[in-house]
N, C-alpha and C positions, 0 to 999 in steps of 0.2 A: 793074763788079765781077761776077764771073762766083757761082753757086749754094756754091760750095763756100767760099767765101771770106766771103760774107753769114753763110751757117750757123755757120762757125766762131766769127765773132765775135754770134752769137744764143746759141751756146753759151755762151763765155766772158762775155757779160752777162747771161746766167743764175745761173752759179756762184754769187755771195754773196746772190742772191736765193733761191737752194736753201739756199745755209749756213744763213741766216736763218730761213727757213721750219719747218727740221728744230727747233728752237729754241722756236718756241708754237705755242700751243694750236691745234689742228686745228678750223677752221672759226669762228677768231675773227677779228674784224676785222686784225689783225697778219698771220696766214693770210692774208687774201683780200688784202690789198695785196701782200707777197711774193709772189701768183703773178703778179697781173694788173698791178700794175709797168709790169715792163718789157713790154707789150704795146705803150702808145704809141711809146718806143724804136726797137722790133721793127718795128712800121709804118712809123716816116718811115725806117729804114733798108733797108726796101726799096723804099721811095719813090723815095728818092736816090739809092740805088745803080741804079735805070733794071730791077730784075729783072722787076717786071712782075709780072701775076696770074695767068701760066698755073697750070690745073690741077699740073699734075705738080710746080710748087715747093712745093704746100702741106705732103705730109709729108716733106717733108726738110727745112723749115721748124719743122713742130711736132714734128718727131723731134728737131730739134736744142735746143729751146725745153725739150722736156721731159729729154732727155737730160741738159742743164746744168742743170736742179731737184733731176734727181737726182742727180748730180755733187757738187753743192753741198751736200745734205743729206747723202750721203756721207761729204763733206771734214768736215764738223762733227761728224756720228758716230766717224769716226776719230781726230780729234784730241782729240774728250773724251773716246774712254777711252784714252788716254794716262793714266796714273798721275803724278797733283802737277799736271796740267795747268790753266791758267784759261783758259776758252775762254768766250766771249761769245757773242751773235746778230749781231756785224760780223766778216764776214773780213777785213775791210782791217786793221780794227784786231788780230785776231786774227794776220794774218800779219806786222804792221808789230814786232808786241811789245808785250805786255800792261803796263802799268806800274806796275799793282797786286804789292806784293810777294806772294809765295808764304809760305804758312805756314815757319817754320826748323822742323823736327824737333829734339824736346826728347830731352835723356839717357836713357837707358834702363835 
């Protein structure tokens, strides 16, 4: 697998660890497992993928790492201020469909 290809998908398994993150408390335990997570991930999949430890992969590595934290934090900022929206700290569950009913708006 060539740099670009790893990165994308470091990104992409970033996203719902960003979703999540944006979601609690900054510097609680919930925090510190959403960032460092997917680190082992990150690791065996540059293991696997044969890309190797040259210098010049590292920040295109952690540009992509942190890029999709904030991606993810993003996507969860946007979709809660949606108006009537239920948004959780899982994107999965959040993009699959919340099954909790929404409040009905009473007569006015």
């Amino acid at each position: 697998m060539n740099i670009v290809s790893v990165a994308s998908i470091v990104f992409v398994l970033n996203l719902p660890f960003g979703y999540w993150r944006s979601n609690v408390r900054k510097f609680s335990r919930p925090w510190f497992l959403s960032v460092h997570a997917p680190v082992p991930p990150v690791i065996a999949l540059r293991v696997f993928s044969g890309l190797g430890w040259q210098l010049i992969t590292f920040p295109i590595m952690i540009g992509a790492f942190f890029f999709g934290q904030v991606a993810g934090s993003g996507l969860h900022l946007l979709r809660s201020s949606r108006p009537g929206s239920l948004v959780s700290s899982c994107l999965v569950r959040d993009l699959m469909g919340n099954k909790r009913k929404r409040p009905k708006a009473g007569p006015e």
